[in-house]
C-alpha positions as CSV (number, residue, x, y, z in Angstrom):
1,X,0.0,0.0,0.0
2,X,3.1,2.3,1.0
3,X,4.1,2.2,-2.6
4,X,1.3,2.3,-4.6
5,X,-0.8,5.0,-6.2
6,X,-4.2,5.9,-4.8
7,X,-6.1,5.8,-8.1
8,X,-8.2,9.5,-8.6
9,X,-10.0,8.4,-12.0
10,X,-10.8,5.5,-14.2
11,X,-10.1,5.0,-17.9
12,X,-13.3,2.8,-19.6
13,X,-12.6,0.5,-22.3
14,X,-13.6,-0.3,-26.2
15,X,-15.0,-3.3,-27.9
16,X,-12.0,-2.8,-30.3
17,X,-9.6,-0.3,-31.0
18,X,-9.7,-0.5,-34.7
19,X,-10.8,3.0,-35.9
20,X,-13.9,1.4,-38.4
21,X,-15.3,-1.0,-35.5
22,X,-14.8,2.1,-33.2
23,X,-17.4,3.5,-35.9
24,X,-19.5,1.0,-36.0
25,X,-20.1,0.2,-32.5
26,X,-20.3,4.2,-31.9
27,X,-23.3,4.4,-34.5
28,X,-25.5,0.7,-33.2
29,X,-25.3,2.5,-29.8
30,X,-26.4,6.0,-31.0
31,X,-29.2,4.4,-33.0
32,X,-30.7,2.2,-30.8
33,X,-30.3,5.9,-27.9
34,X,-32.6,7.7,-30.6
35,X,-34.9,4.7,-31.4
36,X,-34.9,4.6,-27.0
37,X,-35.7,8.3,-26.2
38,X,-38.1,9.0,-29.4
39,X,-39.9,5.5,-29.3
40,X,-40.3,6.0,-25.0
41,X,-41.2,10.0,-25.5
42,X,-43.8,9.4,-28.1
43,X,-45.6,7.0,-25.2
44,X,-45.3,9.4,-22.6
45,X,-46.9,11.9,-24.8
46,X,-49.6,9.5,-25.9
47,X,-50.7,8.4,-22.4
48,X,-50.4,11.5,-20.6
49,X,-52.4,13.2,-23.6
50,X,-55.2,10.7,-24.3
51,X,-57.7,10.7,-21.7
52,X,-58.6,7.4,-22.6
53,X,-55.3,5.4,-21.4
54,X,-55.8,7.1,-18.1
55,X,-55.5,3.8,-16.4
56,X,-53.0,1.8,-14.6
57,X,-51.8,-0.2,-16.8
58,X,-50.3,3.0,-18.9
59,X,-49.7,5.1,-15.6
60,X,-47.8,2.2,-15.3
61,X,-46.2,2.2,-18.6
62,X,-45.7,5.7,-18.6
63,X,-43.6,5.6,-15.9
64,X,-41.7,2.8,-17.3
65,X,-40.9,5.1,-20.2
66,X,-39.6,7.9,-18.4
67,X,-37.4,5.3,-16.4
68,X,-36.0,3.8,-19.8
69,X,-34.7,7.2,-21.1
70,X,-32.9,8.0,-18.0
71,X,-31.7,4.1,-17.8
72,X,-29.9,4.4,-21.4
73,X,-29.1,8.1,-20.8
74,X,-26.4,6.7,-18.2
75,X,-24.1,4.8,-20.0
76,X,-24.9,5.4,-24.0
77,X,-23.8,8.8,-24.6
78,X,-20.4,8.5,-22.8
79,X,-19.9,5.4,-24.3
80,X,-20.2,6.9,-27.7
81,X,-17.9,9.4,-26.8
82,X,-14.8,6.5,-25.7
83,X,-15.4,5.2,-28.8
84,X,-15.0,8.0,-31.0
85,X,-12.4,10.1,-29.5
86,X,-9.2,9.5,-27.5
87,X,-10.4,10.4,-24.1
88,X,-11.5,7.7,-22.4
89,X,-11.3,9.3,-18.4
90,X,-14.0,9.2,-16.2
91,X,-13.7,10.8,-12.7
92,X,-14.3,8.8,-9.5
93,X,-17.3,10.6,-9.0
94,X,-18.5,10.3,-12.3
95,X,-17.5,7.0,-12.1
96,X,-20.0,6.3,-8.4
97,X,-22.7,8.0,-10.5
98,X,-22.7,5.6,-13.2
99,X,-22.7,3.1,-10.6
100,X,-25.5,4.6,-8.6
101,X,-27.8,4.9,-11.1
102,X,-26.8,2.0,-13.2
103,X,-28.2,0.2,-9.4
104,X,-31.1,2.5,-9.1
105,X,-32.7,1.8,-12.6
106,X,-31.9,-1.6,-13.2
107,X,-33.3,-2.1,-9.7
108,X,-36.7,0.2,-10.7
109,X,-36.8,-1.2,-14.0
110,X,-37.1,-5.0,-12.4
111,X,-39.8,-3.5,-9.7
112,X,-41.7,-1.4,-12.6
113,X,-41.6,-5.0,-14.5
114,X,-43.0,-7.0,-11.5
115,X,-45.9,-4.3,-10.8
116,X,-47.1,-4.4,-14.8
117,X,-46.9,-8.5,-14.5
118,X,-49.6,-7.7,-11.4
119,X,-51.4,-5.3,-13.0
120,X,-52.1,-7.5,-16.1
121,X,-53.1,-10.3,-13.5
122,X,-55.6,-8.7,-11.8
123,X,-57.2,-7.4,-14.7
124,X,-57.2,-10.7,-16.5
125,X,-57.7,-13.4,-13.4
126,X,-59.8,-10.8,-11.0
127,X,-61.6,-8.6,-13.3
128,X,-64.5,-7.6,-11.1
129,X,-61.9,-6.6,-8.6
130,X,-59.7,-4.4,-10.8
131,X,-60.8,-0.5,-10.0
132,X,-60.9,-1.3,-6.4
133,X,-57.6,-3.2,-6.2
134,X,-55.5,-1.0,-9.0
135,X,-56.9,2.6,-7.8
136,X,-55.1,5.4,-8.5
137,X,-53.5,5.7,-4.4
138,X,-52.6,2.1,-4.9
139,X,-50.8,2.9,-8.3
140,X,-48.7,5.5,-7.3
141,X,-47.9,4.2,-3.7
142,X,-46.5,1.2,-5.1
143,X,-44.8,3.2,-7.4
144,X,-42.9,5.9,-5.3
145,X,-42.1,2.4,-3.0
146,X,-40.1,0.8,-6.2
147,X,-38.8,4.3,-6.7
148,X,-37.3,4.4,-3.0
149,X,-36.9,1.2,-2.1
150,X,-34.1,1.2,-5.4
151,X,-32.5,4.8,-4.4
152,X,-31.4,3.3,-0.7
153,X,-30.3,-0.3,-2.8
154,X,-28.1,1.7,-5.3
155,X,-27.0,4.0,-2.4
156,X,-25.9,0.6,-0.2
157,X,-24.0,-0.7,-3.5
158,X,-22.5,2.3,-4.4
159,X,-21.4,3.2,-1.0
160,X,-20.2,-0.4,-0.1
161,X,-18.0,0.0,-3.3
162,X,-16.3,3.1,-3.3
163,X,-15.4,2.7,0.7
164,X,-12.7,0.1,-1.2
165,X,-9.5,1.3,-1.8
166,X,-8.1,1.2,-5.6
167,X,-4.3,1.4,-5.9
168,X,-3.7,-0.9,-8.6
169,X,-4.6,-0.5,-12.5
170,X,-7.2,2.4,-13.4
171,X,-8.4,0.9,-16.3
172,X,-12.2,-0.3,-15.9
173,X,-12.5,-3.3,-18.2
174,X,-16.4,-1.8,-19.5
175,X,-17.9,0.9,-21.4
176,X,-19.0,1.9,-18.2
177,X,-18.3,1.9,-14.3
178,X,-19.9,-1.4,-12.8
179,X,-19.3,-3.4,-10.0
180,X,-17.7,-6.2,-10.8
181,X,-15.1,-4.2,-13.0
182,X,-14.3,-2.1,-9.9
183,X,-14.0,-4.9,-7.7
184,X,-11.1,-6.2,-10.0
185,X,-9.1,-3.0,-9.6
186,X,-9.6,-2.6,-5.3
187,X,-6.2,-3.4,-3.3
188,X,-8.7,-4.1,-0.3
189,X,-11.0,-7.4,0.3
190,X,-13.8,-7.5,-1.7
191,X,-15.3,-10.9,-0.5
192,X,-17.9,-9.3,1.6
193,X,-19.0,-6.9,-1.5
194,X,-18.6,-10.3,-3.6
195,X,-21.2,-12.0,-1.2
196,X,-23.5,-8.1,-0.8
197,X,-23.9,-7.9,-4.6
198,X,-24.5,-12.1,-5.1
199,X,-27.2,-12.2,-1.9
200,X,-28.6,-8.5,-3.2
201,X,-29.4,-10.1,-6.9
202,X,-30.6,-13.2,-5.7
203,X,-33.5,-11.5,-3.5
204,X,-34.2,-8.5,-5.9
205,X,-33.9,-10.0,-9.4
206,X,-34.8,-13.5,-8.6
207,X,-37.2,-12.2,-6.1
208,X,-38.8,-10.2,-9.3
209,X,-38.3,-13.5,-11.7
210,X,-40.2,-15.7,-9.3
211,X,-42.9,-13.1,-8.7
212,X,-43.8,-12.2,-12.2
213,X,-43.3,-15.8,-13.6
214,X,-46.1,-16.9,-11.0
215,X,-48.1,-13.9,-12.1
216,X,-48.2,-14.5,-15.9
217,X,-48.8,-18.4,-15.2
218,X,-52.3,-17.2,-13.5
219,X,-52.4,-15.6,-16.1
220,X,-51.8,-18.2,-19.0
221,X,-53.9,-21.0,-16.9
222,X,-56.7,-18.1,-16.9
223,X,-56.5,-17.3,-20.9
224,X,-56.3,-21.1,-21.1
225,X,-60.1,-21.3,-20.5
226,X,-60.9,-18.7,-22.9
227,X,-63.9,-19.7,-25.1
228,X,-62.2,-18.7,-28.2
229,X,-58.5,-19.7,-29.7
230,X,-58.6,-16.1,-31.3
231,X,-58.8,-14.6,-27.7
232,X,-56.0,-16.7,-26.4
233,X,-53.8,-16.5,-29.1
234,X,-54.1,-12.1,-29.0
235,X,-53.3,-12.7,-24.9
236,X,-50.6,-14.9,-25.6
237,X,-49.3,-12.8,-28.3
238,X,-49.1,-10.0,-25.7
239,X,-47.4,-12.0,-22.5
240,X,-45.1,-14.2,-24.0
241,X,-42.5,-11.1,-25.4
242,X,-42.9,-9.3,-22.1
243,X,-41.8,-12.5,-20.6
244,X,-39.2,-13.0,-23.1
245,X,-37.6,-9.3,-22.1
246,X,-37.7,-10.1,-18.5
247,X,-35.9,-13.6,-19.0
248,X,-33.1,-11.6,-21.4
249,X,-33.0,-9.0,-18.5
250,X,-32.7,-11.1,-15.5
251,X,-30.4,-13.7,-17.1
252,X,-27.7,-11.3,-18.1
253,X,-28.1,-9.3,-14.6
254,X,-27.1,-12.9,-12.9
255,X,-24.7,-13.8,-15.8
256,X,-22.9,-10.7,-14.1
257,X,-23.0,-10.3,-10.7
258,X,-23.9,-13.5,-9.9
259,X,-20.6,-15.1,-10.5
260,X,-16.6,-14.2,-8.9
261,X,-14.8,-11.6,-10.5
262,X,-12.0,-13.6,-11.2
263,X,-14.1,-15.3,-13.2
264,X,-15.0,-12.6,-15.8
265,X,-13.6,-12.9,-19.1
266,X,-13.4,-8.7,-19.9
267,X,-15.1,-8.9,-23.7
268,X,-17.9,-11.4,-22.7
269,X,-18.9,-9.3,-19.6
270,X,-18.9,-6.3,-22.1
271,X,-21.1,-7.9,-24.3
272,X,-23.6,-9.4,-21.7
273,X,-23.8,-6.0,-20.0
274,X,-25.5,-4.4,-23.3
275,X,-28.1,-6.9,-22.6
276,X,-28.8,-5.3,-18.9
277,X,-27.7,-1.4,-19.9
278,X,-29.4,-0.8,-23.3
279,X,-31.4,-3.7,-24.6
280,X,-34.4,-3.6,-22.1
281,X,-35.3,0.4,-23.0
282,X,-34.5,0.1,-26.3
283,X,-37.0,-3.0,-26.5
284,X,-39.8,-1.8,-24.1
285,X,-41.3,0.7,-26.3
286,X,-41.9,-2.1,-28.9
287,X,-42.9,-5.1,-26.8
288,X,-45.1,-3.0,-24.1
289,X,-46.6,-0.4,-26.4
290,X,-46.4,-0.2,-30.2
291,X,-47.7,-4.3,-29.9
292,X,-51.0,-2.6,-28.3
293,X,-53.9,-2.0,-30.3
294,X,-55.1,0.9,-27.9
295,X,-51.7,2.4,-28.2
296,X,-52.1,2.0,-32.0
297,X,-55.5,3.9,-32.0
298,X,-54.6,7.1,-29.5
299,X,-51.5,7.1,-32.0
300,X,-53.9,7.6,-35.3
301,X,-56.0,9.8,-33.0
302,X,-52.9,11.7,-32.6
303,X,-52.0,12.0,-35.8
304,X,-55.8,13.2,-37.0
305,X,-56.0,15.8,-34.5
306,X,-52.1,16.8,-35.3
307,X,-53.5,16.7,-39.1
308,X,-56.5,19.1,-38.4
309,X,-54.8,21.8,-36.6
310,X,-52.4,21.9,-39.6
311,X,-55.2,23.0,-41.9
């Protein structure tokens, strides 16, 4: 410790260092930002706008949106700039705010996830129930809970990782500051963070997996006894892709952190990490919204009215 250098900021790494694959990467990550932030806007604006989606299930989508564009916004456009250009620094506080947030929204993300699976549930398996059990004061409790609940997780994580010490290599072995990157480059034990982060994602994102796995087979046992295979097959059109983006989710999250970091090959961790980081908002927008036929018809609504006013 007496002779080594208390490290003051991180250098993030590239997929490649050729100057064309640098390109390329820089330009799949800036489209799939834009397709994020315009595709997750233009449902914001739809269901705040449209009277007629003024009910949970797009309060809850809605929120999901405006999470998504602050999920990406975190690690995209910084990535973009390593790729492109020489500097590659990021300062040790910039560095605990990737990680902070990187915590808080995946963790929101998994809760916002869990509370649509129970939405859909209710109204599908307990539809005389619905107003009284999804009310508005229900909704947005549960909502500022996931909200808070993931602000004192990321603050535990974040905290529990920058009380380490790092004194050896500053180079951070991902696009952008996580975890299990950091852990590699502490001088101090990181056994009990190794154990925090492996316990943490067992509860919260297995937790989650469990929880919305039982909800949607309710749900599928429910649609199951639907009188027509037309019905079924629209409600099983609509559930299995959300299912499918929580299983890409959740399985990359554990692929991650729920392994030792010695055991992290640098370029497959990279990899698996765009499944966690970018994938899910860029996704979300199509699977949860622009699938939905009431989406599809305040969208045309939108686009009359927008029409009219022109003339």
């Amino acid at each position: 410790m007496s002779n080594s250098t208390m490290v003051t900021e991180f250098l993030l790494t590239r997929f490649s260092d050729v100057w064309e694959l640098r390109v390329l990467h820089a330009m799949v990550f800036l489209l799939m930002y834009l397709g994020t932030m315009m595709g997750n806007f233009l449902i914001v604006t739809i269901t705040t706008l449209d009277k007629k989606l003024h009910m949970p299930m797009y309060f809850f989508l809605r929120n999901l949106s405006v999470l998504d564009m602050c999920y990406i916004s975190v690690t995209v456009p910084k990535a973009c700039v390593i790729f492109l250009l020489d500097n590659m620094v990021i300062s040790m506080v910039g560095c605990a705010a990737q990680v902070f947030f990187v915590f808080s929204f995946a963790c929101t993300e998994l809760l916002f996830l869990s509370l649509m699976a129970h939405d859909r549930y209710v109204a599908i398996c307990q539809p005389l129930h619905y107003t009284m059990i999804m009310n508005p004061q229900v909704c947005v409790q549960m909502t500022l809970s996931a909200v808070l609940s993931s602000i004192v997780y990321a603050g535990f994580h974040t905290g529990n990782t920058f009380w380490l010490s790092f004194c050896r290599s500053n180079v951070v072995h991902q696009f952008f500051c996580d975890v299990p990157s950091l852990l590699k480059l502490s001088c101090s034990e990181t056994l009990s963070n190794e154990i925090s982060i492996f316990i943490s994602a067992v509860v919260v994102a297995g937790g989650c997996f469990a929880f919305i796995t039982r909800s949607y087979t309710h749900i599928f046992s429910t649609v199951l006894k639907f009188p027509t295979r037309a019905e079924q097959r629209k409600a099983f059109s609509t559930c299995v892709p959300h299912i499918l983006v929580v299983t890409i989710f959740v399985s990359s999250i554990a692929a991650v952190y729920m392994k030792p970091t010695s055991h992290s090959p640098m370029i497959q961790d990279m990899i698996i990490s765009v499944f966690y980081s970018i994938v899910p908002p860029f996704l979300n927008p199509i699977i949860y919204s622009f699938r939905n036929e009431q989406i599809k018809e305040a969208l045309k609504r939108s686009m009359k009215k927008a029409a009219l006013f022109r003339k």
